[in-house]
Backbone as CSV, one residue per row, in Angstrom:
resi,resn,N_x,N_y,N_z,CA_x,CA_y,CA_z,C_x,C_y,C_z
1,UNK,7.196,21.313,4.227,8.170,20.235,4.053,7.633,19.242,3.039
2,UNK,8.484,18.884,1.540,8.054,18.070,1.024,7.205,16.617,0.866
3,UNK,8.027,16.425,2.953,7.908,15.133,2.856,7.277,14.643,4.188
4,UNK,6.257,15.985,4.642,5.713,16.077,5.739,3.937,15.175,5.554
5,UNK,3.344,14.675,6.333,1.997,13.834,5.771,1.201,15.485,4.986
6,UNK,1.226,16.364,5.364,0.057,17.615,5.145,0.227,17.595,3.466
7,UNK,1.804,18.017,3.068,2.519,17.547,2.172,1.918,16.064,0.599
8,UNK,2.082,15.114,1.869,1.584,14.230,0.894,0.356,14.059,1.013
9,UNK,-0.379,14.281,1.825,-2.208,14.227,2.044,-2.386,15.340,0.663
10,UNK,-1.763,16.597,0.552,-2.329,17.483,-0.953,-2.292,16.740,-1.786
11,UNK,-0.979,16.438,-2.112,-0.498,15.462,-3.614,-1.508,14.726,-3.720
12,UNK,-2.007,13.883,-2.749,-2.877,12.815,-3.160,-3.906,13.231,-3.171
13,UNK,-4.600,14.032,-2.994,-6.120,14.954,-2.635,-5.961,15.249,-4.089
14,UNK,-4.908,15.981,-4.995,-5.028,16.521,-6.351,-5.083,15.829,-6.908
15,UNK,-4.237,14.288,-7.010,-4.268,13.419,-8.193,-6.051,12.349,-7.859
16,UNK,-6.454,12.473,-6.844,-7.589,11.285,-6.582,-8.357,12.529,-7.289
17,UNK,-8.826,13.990,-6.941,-9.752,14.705,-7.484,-9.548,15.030,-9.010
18,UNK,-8.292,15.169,-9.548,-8.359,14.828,-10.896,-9.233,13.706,-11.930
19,UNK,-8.514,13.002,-11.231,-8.919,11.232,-11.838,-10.140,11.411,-11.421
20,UNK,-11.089,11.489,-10.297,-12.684,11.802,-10.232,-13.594,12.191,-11.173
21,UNK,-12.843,13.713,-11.338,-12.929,14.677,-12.604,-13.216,13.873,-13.862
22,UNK,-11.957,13.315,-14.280,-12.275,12.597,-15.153,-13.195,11.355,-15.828
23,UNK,-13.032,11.181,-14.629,-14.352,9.556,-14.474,-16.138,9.982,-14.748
24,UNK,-16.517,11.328,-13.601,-17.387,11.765,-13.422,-17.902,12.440,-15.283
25,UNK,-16.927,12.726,-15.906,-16.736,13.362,-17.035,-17.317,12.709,-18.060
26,UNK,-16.797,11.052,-17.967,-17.307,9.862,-18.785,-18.364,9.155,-18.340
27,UNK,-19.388,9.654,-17.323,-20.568,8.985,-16.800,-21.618,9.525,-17.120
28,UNK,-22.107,9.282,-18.424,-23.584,9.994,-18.551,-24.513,9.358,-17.707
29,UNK,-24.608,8.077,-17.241,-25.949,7.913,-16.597,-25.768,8.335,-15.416
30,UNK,-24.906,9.125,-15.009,-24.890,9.234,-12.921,-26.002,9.181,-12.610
31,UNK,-26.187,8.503,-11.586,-27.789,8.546,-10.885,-27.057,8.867,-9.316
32,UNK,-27.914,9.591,-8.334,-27.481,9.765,-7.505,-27.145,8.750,-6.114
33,UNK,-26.003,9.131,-5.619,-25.224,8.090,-4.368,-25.005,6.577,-5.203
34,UNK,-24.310,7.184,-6.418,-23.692,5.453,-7.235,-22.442,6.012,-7.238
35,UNK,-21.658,7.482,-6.920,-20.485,7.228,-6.365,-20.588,7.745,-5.071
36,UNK,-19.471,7.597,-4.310,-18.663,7.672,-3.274,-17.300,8.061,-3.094
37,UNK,-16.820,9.145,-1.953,-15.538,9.054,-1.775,-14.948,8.456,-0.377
38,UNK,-13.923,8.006,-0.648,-13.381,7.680,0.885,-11.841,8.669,1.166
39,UNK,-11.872,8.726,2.584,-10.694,9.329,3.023,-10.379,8.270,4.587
40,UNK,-8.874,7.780,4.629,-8.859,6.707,5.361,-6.801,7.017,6.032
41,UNK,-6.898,6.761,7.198,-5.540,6.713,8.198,-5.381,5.682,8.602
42,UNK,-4.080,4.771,8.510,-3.734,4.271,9.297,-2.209,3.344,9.149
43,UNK,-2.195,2.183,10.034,-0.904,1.830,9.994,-0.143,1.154,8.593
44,UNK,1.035,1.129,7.756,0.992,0.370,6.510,2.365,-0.249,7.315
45,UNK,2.178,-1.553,7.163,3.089,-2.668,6.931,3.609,-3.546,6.235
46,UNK,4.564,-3.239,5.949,5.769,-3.440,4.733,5.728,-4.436,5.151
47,UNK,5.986,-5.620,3.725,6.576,-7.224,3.510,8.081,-6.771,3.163
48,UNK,8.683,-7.979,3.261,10.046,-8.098,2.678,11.206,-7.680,1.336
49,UNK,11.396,-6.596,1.016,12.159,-6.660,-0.182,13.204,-7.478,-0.381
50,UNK,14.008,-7.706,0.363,15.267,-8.342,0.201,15.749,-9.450,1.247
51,UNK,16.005,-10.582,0.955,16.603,-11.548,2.150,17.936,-11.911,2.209
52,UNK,18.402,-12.031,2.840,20.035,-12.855,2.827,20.182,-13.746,3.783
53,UNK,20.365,-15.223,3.158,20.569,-16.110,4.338,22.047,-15.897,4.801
54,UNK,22.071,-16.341,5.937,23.667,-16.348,6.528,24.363,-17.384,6.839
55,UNK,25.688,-17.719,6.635,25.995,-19.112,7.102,26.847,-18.916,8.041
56,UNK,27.679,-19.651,8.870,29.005,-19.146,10.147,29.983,-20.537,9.474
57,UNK,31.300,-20.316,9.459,31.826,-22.110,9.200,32.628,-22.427,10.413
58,UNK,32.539,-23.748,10.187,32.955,-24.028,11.200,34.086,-25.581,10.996
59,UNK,34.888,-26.467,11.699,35.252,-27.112,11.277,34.803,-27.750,10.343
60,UNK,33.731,-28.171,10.456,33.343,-29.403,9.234,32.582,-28.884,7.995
61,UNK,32.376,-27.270,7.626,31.839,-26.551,6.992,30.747,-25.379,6.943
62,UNK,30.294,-25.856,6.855,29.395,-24.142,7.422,27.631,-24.746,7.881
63,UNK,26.728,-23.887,8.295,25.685,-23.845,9.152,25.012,-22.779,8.972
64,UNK,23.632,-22.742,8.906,22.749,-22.109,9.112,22.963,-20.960,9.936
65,UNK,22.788,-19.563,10.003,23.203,-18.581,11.021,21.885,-17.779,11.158
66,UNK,21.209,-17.771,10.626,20.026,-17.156,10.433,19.306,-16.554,9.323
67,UNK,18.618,-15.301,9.113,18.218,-14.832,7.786,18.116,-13.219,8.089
68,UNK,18.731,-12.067,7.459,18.510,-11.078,7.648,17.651,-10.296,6.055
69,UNK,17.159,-9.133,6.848,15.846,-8.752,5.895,15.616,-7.673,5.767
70,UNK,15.675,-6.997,4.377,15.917,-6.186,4.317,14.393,-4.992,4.191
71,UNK,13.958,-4.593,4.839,12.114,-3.734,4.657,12.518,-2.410,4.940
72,UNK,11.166,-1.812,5.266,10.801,-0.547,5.970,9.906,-0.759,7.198
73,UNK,10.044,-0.037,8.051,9.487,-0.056,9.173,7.840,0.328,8.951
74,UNK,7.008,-0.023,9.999,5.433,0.367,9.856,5.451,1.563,9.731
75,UNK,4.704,2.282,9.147,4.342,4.009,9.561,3.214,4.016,9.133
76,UNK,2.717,5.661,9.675,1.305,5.697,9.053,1.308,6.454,7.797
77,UNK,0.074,6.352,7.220,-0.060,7.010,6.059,-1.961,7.011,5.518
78,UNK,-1.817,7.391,4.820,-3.536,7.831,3.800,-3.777,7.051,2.917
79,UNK,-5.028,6.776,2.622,-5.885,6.128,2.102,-6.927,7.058,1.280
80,UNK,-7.106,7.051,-0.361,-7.808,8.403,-0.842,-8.260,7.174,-2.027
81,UNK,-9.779,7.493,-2.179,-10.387,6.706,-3.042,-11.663,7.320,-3.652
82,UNK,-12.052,6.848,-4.990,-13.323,7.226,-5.382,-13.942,5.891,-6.104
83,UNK,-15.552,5.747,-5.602,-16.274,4.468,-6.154,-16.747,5.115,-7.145
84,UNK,-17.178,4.042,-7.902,-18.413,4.173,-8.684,-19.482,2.823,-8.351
85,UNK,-20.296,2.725,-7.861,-21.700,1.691,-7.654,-22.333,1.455,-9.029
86,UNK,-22.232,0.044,-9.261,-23.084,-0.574,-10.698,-24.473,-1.185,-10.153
87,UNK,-24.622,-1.905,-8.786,-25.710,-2.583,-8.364,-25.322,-2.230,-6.736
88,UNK,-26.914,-2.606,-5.862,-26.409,-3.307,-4.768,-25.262,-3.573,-4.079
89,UNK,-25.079,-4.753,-4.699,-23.538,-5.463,-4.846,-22.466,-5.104,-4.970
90,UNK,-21.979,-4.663,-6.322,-21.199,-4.068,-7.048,-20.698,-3.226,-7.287
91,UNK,-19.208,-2.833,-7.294,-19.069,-1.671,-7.316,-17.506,-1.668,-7.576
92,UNK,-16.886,-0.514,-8.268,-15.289,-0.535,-8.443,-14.580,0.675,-7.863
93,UNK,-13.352,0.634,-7.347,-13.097,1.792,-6.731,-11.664,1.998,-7.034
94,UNK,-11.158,3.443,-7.441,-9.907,3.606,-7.396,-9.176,4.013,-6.035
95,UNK,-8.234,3.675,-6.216,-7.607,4.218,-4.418,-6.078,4.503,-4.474
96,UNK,-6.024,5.362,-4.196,-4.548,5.502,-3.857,-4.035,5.501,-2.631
97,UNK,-2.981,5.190,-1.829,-2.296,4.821,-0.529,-1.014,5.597,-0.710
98,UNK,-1.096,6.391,0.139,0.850,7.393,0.378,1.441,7.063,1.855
99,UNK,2.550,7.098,1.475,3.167,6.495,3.101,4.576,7.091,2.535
100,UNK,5.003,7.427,3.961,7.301,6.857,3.716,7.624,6.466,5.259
101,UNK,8.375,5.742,4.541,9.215,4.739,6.137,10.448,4.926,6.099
102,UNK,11.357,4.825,7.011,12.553,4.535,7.305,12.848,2.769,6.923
103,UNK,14.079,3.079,5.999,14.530,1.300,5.590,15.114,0.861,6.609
104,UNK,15.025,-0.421,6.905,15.418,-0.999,7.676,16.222,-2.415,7.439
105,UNK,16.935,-2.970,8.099,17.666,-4.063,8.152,17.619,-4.880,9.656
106,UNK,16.920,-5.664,9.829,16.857,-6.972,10.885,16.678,-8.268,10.731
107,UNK,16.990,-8.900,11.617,17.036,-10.249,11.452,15.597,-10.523,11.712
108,UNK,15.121,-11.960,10.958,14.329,-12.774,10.631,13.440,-12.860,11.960
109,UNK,14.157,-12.848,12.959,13.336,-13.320,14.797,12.854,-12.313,15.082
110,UNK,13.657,-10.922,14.208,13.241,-9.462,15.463,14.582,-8.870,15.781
111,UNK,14.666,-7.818,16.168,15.558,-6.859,16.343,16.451,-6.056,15.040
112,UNK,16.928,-5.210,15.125,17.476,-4.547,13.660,18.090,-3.387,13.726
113,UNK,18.278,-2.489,12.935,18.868,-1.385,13.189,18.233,-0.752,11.763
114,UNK,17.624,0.788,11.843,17.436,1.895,10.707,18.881,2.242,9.993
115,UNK,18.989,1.600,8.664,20.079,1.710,7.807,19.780,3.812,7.227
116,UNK,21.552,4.033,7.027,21.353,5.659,6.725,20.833,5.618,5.359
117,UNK,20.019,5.112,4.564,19.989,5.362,3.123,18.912,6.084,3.240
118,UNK,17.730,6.871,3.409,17.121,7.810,3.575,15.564,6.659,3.885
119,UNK,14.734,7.812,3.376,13.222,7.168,4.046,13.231,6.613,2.301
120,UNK,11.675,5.736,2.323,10.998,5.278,0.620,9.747,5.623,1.091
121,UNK,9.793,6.359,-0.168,8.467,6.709,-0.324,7.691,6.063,-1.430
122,UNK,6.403,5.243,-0.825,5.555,4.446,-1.523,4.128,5.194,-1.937
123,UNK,3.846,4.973,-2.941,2.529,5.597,-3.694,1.989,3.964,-4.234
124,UNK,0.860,3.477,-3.789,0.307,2.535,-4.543,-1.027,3.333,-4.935
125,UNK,-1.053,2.343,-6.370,-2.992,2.821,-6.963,-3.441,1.227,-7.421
126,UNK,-4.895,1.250,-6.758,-5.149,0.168,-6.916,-6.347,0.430,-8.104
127,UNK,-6.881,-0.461,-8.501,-8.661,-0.601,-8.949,-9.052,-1.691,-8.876
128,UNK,-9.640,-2.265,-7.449,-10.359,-3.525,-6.927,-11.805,-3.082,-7.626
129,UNK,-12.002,-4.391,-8.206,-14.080,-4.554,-7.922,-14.358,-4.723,-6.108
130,UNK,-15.196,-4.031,-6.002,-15.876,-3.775,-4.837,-17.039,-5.317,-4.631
131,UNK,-17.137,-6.210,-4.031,-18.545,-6.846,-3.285,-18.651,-6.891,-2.126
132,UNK,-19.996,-6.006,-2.284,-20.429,-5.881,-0.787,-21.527,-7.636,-0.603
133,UNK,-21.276,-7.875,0.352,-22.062,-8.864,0.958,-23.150,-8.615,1.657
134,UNK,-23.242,-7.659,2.154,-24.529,-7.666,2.329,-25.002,-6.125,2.328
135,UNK,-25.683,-5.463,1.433,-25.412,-3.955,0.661,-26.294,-3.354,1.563
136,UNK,-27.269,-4.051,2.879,-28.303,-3.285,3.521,-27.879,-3.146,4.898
137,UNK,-28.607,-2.642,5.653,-28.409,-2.723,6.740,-27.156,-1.344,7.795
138,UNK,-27.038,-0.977,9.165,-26.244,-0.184,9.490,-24.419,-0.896,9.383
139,UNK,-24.715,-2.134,9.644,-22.593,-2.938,9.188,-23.165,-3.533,8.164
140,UNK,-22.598,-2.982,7.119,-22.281,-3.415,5.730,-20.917,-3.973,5.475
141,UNK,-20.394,-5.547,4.536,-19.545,-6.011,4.498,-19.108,-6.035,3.527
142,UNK,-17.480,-6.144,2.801,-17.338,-6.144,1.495,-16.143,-6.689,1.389
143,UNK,-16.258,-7.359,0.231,-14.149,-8.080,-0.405,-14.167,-6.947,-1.154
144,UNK,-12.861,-6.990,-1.989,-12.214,-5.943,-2.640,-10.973,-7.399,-3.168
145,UNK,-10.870,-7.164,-4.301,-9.396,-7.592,-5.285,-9.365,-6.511,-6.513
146,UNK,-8.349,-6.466,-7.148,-8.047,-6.462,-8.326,-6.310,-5.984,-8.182
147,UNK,-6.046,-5.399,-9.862,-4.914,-5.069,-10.359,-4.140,-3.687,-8.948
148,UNK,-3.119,-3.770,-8.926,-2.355,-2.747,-8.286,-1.388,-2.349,-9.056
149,UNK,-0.622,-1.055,-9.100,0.985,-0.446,-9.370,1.698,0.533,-8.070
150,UNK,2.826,-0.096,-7.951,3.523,0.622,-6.493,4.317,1.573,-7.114
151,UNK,4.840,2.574,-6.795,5.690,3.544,-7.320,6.227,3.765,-6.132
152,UNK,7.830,3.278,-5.503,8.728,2.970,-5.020,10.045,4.315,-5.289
153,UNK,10.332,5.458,-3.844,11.203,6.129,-4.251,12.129,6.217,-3.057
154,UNK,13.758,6.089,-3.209,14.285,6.026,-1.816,14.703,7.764,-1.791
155,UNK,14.665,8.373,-0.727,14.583,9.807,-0.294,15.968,10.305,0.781
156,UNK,16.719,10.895,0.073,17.491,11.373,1.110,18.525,10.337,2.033
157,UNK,19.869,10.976,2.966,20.597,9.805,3.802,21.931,9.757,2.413
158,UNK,21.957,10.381,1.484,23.157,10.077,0.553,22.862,9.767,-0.337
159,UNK,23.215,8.620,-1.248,23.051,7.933,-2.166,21.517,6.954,-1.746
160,UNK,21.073,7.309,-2.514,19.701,6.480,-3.328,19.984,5.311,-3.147
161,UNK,19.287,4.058,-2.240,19.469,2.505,-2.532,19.207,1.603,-4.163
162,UNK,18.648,2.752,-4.959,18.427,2.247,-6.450,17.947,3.529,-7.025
163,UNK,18.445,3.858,-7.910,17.922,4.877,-9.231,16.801,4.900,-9.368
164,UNK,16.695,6.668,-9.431,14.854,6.875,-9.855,13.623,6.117,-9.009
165,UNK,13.044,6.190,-10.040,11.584,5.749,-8.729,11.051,4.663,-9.786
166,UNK,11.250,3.606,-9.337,10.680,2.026,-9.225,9.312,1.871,-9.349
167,UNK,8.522,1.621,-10.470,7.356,1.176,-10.571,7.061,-0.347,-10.893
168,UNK,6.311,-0.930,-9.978,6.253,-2.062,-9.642,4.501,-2.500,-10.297
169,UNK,3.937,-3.934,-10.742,3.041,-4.148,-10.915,2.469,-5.374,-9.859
170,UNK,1.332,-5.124,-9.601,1.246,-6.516,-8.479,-0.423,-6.217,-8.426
171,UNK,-0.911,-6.877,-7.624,-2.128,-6.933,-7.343,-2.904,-6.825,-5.581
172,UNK,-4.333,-6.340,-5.414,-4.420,-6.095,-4.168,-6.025,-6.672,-3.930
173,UNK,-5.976,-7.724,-3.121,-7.363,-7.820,-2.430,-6.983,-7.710,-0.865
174,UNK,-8.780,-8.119,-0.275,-9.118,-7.147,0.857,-10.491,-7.356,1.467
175,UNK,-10.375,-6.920,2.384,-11.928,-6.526,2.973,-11.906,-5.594,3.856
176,UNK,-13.270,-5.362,4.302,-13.638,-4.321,5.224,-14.978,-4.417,5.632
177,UNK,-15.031,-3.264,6.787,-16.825,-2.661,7.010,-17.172,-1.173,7.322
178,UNK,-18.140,-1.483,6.651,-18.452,0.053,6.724,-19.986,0.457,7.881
179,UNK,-19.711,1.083,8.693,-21.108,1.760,9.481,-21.660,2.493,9.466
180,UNK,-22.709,2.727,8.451,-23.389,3.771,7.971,-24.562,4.651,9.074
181,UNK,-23.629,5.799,9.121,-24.510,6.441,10.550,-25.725,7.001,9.274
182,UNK,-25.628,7.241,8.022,-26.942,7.996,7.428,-26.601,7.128,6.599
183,UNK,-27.893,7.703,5.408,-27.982,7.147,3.739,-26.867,7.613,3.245
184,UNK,-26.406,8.934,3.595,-24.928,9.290,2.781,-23.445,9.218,3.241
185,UNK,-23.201,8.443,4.794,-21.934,8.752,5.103,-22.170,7.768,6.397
186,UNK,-20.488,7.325,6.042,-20.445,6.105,7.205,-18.832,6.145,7.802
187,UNK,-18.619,5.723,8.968,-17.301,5.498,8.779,-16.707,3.621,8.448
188,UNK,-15.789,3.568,7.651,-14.965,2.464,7.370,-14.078,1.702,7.779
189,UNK,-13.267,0.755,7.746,-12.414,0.233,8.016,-12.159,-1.180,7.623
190,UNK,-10.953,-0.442,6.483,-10.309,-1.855,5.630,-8.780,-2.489,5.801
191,UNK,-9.023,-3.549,5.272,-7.373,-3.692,5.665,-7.539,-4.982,3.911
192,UNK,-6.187,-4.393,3.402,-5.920,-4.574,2.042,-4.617,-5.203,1.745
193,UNK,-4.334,-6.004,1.445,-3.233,-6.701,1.118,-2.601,-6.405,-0.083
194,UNK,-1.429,-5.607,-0.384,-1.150,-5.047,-1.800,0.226,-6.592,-2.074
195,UNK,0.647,-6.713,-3.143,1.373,-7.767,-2.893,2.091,-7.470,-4.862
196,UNK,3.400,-6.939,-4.939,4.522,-6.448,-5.905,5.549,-7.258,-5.925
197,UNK,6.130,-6.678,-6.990,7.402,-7.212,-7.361,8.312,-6.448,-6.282
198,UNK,9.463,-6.824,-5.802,10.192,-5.621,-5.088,10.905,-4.881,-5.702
199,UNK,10.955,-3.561,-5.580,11.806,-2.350,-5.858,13.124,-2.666,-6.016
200,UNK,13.997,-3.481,-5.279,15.132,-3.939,-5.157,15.119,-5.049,-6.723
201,UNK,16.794,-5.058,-7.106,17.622,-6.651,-7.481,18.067,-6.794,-7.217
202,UNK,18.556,-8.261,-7.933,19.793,-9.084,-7.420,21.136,-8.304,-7.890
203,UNK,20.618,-7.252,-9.088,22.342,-6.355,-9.406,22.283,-5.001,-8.527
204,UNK,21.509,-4.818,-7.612,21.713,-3.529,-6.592,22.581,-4.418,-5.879
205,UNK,22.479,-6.084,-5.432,23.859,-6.199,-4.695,25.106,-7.189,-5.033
206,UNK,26.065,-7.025,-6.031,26.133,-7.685,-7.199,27.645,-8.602,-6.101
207,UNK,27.708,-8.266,-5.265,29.328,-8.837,-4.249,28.407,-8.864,-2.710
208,UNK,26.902,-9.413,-2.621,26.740,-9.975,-1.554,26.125,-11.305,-1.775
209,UNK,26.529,-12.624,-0.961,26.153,-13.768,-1.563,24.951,-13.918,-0.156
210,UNK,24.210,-14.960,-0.944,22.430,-15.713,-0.291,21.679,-14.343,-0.145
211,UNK,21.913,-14.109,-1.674,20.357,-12.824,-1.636,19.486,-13.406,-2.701
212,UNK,18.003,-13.434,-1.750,17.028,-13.743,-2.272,15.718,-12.587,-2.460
213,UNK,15.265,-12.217,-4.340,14.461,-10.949,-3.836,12.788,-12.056,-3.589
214,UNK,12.278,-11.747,-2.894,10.957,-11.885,-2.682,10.090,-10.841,-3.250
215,UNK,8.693,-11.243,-3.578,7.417,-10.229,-3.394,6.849,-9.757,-2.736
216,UNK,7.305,-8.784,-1.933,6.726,-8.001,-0.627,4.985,-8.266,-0.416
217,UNK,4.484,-8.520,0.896,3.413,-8.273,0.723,2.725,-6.790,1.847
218,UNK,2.387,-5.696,1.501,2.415,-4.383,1.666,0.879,-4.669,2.643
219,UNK,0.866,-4.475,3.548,-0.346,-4.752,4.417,-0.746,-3.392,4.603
220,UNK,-2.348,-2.855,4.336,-2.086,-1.765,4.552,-3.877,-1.550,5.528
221,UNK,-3.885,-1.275,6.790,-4.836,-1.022,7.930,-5.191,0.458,8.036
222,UNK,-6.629,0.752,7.438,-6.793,1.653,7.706,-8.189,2.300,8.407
223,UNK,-8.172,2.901,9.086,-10.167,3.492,9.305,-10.272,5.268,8.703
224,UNK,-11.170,5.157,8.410,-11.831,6.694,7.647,-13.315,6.929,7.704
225,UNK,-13.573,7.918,6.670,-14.956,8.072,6.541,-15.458,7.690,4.796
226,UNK,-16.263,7.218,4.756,-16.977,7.454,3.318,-18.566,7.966,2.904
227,UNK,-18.490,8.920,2.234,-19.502,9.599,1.952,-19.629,9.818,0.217
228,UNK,-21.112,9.721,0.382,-21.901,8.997,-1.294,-22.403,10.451,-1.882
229,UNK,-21.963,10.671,-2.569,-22.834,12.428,-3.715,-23.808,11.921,-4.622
């Protein structure tokens, strides 16, 4: 099934080992355990694409009714990355994140209903600089920022909520820890804040009034393993 995780766990296994390929290709000095790969599961939680305030009228004019919102529901998904180590300290890592959710529509407090427009399927790639805080020891700590791109596709349910697949630019910091059971392999656990333009406009809804697009912020929780070659 195209759109099964086994499915998207390959896709992303080929494009992270490509790009490796390539990196490893342009590194004459490799010295050994200055890279690393990670492989990582867990929950991704969607920010907001779309808002609409609501009003009700009433004799003397209208009122506040609430705010409905337009996202995707949590699901899980993968986490696929490769470092490269400059110091200690230092270090940069590419990563890619695959997920698809069911879109959703609820109000602002809670409660909602799964709209029929099919699932979206999200591909982010990040490249944060890596600092570890403290590079010794069995819990090792680290931030993570830099540049991100989301690649945004709605799947199936009829008609497409927007044409083609939506590439978005935004940026992602973060932290984590890692517990290094040896010198070469530990398990992880980060949680990364990706934060885009939304996939959605204001001309996908050109005859609904109090739509506001926001910048989603893409929360994404994951634990794995990472191991150093």
């Amino acid at each position: 099934m195209a759109g099964s995780p086994v499915a998207i766990l390959t896709t992303a296994m080929k494009k992270i080992l490509t790009i490796a390929a390539l990196m490893l290709a342009g590194a004459p000095s490799l010295t050994a355990q200055d890279w690393s790969f990670g492989a990582a599961t867990g929950p991704f939680v969607f920010g907001d694409f779309v808002e609409r305030s609501l009003r009700v009228g009433n004799g003397g004019g209208s009122e506040d009714a609430g705010k409905l919102v337009l996202s995707a529901e949590t699901s899980a998904g993968v986490a696929l990355d490769i470092e490269r180590r400059f110091s200690d300290r230092w270090a940069i890592r590419l990563e890619g994140t695959f997920t698809r959710a069911p879109l959703s529509v609820e109000q602002e407090d809670g409660g909602g209903v799964t709209i029929d427009a099919g699932d979206l399927d999200v591909s982010t790639w990040m490249l944060p600089v890596v600092f570890r805080i403290n590079p010794r020891g069995t819990f090792r700590f680290h931030l993570l920022a830099g540049p991100a791109l989301a690649f945004y596709r709605a799947e199936g349910g009829g008609e497409p909520v927007f044409d083609e697949t939506q590439s978005e630019w935004g940026a992602a910091f973060g932290g984590g820890v890692g517990w290094w059971i040896s010198d070469r392999f530990a398990i992880e656990g980060n949680l990364t804040d990706t934060i885009t333009s939304s996939p959605f406009s204001r001309e996908d809804f050109p005859d609904v009034p109090g739509i506001d697009i926001p910048r989603p912020h893409n929360v994404h929780t994951t634990v794995g393993v990472r191991w150093k070659f």
